[in-house]
DRENDO-1510 file (C-alpha; in Angstrom, 1 decimal, always signed):
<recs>
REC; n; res; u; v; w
REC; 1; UNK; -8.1; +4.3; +20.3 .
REC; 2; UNK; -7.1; +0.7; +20.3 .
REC; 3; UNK; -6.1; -0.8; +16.6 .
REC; 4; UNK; -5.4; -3.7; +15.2 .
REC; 5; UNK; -3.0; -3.3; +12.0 .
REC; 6; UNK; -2.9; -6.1; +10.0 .
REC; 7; UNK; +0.7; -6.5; +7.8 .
REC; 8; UNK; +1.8; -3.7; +10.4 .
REC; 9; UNK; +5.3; -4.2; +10.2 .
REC; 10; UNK; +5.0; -3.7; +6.3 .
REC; 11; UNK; +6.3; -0.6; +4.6 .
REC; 12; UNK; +3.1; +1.4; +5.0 .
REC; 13; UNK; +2.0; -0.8; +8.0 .
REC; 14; UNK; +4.8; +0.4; +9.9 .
REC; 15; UNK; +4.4; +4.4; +8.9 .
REC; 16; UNK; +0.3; +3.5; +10.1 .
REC; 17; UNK; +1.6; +2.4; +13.6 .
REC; 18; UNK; +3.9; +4.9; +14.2 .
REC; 19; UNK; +1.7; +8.1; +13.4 .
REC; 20; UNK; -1.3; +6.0; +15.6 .
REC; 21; UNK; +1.7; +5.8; +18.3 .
REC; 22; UNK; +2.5; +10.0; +18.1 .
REC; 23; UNK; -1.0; +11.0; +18.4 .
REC; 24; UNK; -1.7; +8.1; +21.8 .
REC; 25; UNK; -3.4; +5.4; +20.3 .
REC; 26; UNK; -3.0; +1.9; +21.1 .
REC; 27; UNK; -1.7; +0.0; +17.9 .
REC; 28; UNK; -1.2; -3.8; +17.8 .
REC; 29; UNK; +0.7; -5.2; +14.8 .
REC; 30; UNK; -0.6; -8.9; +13.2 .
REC; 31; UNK; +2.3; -9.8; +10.8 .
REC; 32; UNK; +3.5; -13.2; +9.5 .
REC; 33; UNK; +7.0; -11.8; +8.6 .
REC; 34; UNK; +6.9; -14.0; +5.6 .
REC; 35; UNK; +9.7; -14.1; +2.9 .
REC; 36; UNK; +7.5; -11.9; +0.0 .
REC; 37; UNK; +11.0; -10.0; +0.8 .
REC; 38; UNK; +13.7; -9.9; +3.4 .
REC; 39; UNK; +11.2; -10.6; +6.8 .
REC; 40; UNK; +14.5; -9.1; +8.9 .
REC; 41; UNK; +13.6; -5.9; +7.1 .
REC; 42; UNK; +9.6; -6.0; +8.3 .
REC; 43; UNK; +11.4; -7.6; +12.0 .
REC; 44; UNK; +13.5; -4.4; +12.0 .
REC; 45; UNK; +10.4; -2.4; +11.5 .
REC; 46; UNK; +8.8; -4.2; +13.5 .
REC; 47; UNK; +11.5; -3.6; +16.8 .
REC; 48; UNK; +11.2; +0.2; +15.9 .
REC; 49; UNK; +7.5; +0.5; +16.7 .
REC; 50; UNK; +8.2; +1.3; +20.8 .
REC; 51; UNK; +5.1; +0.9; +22.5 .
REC; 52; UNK; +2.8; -1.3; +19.8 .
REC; 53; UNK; +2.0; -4.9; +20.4 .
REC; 54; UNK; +3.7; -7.0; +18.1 .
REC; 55; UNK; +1.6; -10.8; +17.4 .
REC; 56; UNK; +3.4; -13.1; +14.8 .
REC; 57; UNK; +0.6; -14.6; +13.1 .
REC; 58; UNK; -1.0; -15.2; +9.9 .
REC; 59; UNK; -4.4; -13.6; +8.9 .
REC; 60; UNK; -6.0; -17.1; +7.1 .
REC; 61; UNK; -5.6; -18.6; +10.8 .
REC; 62; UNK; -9.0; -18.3; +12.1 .
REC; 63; UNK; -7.9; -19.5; +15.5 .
REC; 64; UNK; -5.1; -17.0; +15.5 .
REC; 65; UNK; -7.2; -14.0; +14.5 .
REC; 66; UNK; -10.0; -15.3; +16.5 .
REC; 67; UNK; -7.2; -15.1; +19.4 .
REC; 68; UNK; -5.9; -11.8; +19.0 .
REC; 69; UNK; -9.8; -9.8; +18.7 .
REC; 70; UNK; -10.3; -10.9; +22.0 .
REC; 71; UNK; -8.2; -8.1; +22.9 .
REC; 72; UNK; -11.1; -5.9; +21.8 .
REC; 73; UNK; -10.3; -3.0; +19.3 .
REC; 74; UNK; -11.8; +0.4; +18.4 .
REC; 75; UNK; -10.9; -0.5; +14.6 .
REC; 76; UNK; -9.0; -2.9; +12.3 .
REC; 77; UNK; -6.8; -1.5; +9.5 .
REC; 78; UNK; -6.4; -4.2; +7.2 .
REC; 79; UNK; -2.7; -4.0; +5.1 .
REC; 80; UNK; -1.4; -7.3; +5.2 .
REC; 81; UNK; -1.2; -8.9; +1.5 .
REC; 82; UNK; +0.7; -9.9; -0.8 .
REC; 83; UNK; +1.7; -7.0; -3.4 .
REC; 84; UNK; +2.7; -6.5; -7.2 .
REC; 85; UNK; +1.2; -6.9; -10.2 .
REC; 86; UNK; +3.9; -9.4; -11.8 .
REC; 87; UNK; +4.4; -11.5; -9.3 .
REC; 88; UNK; +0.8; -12.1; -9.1 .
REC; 89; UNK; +0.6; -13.7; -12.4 .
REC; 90; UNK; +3.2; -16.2; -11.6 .
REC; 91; UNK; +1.1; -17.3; -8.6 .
REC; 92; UNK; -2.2; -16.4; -8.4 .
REC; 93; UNK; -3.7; -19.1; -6.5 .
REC; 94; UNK; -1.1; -17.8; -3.6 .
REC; 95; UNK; -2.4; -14.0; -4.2 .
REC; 96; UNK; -5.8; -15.1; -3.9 .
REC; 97; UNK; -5.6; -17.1; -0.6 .
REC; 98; UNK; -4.2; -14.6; +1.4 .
REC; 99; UNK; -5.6; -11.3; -0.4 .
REC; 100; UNK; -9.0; -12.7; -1.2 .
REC; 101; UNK; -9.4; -15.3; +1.8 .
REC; 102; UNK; -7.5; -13.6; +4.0 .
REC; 103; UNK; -9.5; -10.7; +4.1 .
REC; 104; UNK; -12.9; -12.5; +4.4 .
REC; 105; UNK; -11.7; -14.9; +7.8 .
REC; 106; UNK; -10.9; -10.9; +9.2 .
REC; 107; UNK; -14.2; -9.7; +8.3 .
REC; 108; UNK; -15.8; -13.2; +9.4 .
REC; 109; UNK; -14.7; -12.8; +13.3 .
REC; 110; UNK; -16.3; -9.2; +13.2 .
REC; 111; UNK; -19.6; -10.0; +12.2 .
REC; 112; UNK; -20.7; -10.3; +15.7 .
REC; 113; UNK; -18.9; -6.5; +16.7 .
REC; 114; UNK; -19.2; -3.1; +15.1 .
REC; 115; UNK; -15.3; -2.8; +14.9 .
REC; 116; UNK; -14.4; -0.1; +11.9 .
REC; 117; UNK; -12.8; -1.6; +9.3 .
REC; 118; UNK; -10.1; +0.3; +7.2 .
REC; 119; UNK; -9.1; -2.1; +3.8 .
REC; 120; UNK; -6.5; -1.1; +1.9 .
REC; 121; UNK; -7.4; -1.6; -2.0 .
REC; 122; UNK; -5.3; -0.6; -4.6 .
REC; 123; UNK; -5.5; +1.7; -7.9 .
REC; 124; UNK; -4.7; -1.7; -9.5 .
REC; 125; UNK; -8.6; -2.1; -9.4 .
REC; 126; UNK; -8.9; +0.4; -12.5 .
REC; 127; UNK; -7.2; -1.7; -14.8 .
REC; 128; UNK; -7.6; -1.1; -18.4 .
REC; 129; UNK; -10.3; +2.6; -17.4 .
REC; 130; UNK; -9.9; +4.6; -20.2 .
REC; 131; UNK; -11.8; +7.6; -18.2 .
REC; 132; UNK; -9.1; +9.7; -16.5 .
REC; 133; UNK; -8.3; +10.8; -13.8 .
REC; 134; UNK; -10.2; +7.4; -12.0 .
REC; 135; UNK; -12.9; +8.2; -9.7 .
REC; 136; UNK; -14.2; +6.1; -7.5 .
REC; 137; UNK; -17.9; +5.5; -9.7 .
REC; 138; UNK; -16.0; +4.7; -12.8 .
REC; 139; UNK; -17.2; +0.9; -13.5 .
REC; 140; UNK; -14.2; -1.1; -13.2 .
REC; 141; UNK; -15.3; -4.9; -14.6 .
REC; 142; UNK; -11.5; -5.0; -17.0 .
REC; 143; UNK; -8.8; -6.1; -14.0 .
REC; 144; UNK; -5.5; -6.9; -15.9 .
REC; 145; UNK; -3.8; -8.9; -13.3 .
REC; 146; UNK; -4.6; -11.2; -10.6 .
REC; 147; UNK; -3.6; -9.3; -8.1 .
REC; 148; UNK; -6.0; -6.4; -8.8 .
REC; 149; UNK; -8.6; -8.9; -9.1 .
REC; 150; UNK; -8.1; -10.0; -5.6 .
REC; 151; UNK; -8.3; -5.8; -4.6 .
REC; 152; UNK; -11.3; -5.4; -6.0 .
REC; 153; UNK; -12.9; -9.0; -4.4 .
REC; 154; UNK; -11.6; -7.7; -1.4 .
REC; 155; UNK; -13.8; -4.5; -1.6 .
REC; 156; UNK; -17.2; -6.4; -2.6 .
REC; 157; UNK; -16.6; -8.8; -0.1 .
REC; 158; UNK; -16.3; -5.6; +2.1 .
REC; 159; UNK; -19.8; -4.0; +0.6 .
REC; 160; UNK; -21.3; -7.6; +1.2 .
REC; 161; UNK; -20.3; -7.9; +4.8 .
REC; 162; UNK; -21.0; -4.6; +5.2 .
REC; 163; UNK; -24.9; -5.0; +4.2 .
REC; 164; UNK; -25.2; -8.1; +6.1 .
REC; 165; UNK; -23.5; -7.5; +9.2 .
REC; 166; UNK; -23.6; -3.3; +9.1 .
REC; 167; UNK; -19.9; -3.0; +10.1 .
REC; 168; UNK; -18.9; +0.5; +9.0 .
REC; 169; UNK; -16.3; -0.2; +6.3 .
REC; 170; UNK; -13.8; +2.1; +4.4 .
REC; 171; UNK; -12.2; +0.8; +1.7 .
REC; 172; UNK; -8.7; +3.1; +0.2 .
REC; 173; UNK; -7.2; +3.1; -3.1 .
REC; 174; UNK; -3.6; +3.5; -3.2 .
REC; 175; UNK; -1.8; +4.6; -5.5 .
REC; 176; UNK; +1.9; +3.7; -6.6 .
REC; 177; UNK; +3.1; +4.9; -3.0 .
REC; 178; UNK; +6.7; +5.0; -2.1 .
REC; 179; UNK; +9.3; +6.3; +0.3 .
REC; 180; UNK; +11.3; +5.4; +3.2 .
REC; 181; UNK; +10.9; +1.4; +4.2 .
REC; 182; UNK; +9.2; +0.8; +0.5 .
REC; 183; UNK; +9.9; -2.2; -0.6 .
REC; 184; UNK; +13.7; -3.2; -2.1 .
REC; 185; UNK; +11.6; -4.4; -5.3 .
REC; 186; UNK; +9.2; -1.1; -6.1 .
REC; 187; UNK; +10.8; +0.8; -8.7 .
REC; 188; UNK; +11.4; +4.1; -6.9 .
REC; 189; UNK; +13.7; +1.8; -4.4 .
REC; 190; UNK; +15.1; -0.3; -7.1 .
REC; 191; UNK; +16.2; +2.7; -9.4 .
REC; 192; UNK; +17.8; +4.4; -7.3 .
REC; 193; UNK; +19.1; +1.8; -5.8 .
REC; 194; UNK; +20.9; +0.7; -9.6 .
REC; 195; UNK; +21.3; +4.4; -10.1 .
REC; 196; UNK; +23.6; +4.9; -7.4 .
REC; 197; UNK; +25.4; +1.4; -8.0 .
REC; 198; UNK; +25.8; +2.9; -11.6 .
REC; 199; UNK; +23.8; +0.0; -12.9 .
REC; 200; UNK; +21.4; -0.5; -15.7 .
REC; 201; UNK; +17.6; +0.3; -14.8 .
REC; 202; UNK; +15.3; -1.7; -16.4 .
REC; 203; UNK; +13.3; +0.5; -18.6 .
REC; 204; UNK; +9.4; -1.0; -19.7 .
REC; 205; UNK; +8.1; +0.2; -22.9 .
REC; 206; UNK; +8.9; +4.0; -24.1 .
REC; 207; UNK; +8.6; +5.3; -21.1 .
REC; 208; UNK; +5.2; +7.3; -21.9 .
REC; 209; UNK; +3.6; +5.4; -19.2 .
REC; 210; UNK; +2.2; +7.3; -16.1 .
REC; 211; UNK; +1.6; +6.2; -12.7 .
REC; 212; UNK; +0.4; +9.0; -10.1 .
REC; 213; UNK; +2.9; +8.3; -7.1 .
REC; 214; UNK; +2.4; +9.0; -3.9 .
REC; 215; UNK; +4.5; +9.8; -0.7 .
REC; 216; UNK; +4.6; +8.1; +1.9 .
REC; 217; UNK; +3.5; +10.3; +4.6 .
REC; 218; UNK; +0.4; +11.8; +2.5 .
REC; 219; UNK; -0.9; +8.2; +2.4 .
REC; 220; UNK; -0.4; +7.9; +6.0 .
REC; 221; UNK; -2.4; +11.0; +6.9 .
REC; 222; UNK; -4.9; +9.7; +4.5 .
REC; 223; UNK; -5.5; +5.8; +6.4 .
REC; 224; UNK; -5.8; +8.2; +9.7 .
REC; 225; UNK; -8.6; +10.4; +8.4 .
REC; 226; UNK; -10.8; +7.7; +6.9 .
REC; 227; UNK; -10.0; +5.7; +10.2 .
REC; 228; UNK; -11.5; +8.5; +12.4 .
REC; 229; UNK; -14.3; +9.0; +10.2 .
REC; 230; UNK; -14.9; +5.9; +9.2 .
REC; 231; UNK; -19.0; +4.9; +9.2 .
REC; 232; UNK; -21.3; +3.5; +6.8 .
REC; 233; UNK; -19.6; +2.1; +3.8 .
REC; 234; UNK; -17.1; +4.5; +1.6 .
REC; 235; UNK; -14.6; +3.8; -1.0 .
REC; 236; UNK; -11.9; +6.7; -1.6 .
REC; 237; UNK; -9.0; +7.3; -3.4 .
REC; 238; UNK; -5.5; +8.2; -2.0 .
REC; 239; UNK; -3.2; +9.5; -4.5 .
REC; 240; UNK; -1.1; +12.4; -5.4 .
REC; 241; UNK; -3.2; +13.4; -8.0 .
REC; 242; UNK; -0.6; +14.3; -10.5 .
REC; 243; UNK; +1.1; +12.0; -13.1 .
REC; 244; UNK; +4.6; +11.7; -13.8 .
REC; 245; UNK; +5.8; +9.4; -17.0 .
REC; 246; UNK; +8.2; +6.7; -16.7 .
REC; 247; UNK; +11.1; +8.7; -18.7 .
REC; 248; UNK; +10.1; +11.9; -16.2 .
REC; 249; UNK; +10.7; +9.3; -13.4 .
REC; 250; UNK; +14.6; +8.1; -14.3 .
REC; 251; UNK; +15.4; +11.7; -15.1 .
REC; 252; UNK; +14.3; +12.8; -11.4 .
REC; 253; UNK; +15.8; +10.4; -9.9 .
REC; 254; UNK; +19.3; +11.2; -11.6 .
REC; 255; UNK; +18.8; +14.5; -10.2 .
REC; 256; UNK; +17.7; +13.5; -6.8 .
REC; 257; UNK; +20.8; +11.1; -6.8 .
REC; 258; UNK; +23.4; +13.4; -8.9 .
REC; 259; UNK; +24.0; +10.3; -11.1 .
REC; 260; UNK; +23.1; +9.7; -14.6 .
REC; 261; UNK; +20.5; +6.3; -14.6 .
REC; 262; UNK; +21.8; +3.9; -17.5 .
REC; 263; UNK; +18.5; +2.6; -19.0 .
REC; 264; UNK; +18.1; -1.1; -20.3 .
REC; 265; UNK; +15.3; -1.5; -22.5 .
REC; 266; UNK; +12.7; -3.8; -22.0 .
REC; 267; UNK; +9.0; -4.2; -23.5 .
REC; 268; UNK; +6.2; -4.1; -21.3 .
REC; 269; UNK; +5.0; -6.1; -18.8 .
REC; 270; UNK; +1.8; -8.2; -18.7 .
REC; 271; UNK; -0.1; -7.1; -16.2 .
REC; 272; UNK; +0.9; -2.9; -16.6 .
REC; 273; UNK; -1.5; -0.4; -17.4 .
REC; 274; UNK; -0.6; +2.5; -19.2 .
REC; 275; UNK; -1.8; +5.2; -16.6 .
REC; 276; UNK; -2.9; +5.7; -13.2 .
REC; 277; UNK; -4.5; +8.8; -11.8 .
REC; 278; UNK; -6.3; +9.5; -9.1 .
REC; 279; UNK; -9.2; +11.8; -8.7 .
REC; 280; UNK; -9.5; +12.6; -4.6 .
REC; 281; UNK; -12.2; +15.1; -4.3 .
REC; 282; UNK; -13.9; +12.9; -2.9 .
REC; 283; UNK; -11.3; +12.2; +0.0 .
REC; 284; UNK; -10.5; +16.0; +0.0 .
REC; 285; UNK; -14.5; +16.5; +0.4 .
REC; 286; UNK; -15.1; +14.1; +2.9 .
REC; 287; UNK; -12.3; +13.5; +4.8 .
REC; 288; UNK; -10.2; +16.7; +4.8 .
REC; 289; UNK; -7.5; +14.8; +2.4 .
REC; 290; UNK; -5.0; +17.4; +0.8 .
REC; 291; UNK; -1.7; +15.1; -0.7 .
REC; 292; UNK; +1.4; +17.6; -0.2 .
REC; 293; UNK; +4.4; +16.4; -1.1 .
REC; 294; UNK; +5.6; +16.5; -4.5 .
REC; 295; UNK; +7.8; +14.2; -6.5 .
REC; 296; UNK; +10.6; +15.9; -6.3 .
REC; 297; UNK; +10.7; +16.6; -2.5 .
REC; 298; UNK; +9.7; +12.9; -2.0 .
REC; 299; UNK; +12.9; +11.4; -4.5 .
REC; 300; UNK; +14.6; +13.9; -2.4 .
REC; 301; UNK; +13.8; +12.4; +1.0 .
REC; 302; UNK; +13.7; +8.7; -0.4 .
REC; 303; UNK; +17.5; +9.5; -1.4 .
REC; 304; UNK; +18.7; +11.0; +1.8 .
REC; 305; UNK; +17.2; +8.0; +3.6 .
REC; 306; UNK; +18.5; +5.6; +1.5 .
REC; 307; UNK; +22.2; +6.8; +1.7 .
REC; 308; UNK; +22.0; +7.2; +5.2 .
REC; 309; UNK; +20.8; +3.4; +5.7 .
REC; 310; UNK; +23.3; +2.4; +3.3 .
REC; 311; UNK; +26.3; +4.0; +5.1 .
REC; 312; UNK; +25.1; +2.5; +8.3 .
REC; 313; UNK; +25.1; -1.1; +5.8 .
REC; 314; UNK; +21.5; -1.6; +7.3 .
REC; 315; UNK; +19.5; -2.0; +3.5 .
REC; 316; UNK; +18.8; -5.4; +2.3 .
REC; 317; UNK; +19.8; -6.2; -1.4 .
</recs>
């Protein structure tokens, strides 16, 4: 199968092209490389992917994208944004020109095709849902931060297209997902990160805050399922489907690292939510979805690969 993944040289982009890569498929990356964070560490993932197409371009170019489906693809998996909650607030015109408009000049040169089209959403989209754990029916109409605005304009934009233009369309939730590659500001790699320099972690609220995390190679299997079954129009969740609190958090990573965290105190954030939870029977239904890798074993992996790139002085600060 020939793909196009858009923001593949991303942390989960890059993961996305490299299981399509082990089972034979064709990936091509679209990535602007821009500075959101280091671009050497998405160029470094970039150079790893042996065998995928790497463009440079950026996905509000019509001409560009225009350029590049000429190539004709099987399916499109649609990454590339810009991520985070906070940083969305302090430029959401920015978050909604390349999530929001972005996402609609991609649909706009497949109207013509039926190309699948894989969208990654995020559990942002829930905002303030009091039901728990979120299914994907819940009525979400409370987004607390631009940024999960933009998700969820990027998955009606997705139903519209998809009832004018009948391009079979998935659209994922993910939630909190980290590992290997995640980004040097997510708070799995930033904690550890200050928990192994032996300094201060910034800790938001009283720590009873949950998020249901998610590893990185669960979400992986979960993009690959809904891409090979991906027809009509279908919204899913991908999440571990447990929660973890932010004090249960700190403490497992000071045992995954063997360090005590220092904590530094800090009250919420606009823009946080005081849970996330995911509900995937639907995904484990339809698309033979079964997360299996708990926190622990995940911190545990995250760890190893971050000493191992930090002895080899390959990790951006």
């Amino acid at each position: 199968m020939k793909v196009l993944v858009t923001g593949g040289a991303g942390f989960i982009g890059s993961h996305v092209c490299e299981r399509l890569l082990a089972r034979g498929d064709e990936p091509w990356v679209l990535d602007n490389f821009n500075d959101s964070y280091d671009p050497a560490i998405k160029r470094a993932n970039a150079r790893a992917l042996v065998g995928a197409e790497i463009v440079e371009g950026d996905i509000r170019d019509p001409e560009c994208v225009r350029a590049v489906l000429r190539a004709g693809f099987d399916a499109v998996i649609h990454l590339a944004a810009m991520a985070g909650v906070r940083p969305s607030i302090r430029d959401p015109l920015h978050y909604a020109d390349v999530n929001v408009r972005g996402t609609l000049v991609l649909l706009d040169e497949l109207r013509h095709d039926r190309t699948r089209f894989v969208f990654a959403s995020s559990s942002s989209v829930y905002g303030e849902n009091e039901r728990v754990p979120f299914r994907e029916d819940d009525d979400i109409h409370r987004p607390v931060s631009p940024y999960a605005a933009t998700k969820r304009a990027g998955e009606l934009f997705c139903r519209t297209h998809h009832h004018l233009h009948g391009t079979p369309i998935t659209c994922l939730r993910f939630f909190t997902v980290y590992g290997p590659r995640q980004r040097p500001e997510m708070a799995i790699h930033s904690f550890v990160r200050k928990c192994l320099a032996r300094e201060p972690i910034p800790f938001f609220g009283d720590g009873t805050t949950r998020r249901d995390y998610t590893y990185i190679d669960d979400i992986v299997d979960g993009v690959v399922r809904a891409l090979d079954r991906c027809r009509g129009f279908r919204i899913y969740n991908l999440g571990e489907s447990q929660t973890v609190s932010l004090s249960e958090l700190v403490a497992a990573i000071g045992r995954a690292t063997g360090v005590a965290p220092i904590l530094d105190p800090q009250p919420m954030q606009l823009g946080d939510v005081l849970v996330t939870y995911a509900d995937v029977s639907r995904a484990r239904a339809e698309l033979g979805y079964e997360p299996r890798t708990p926190l622990a074993s995940g911190l545990e992996r995250f760890v190893a690969w971050y000493r191992e790139r930090e002895a080899a002085g390959a990790l951006a600060r």
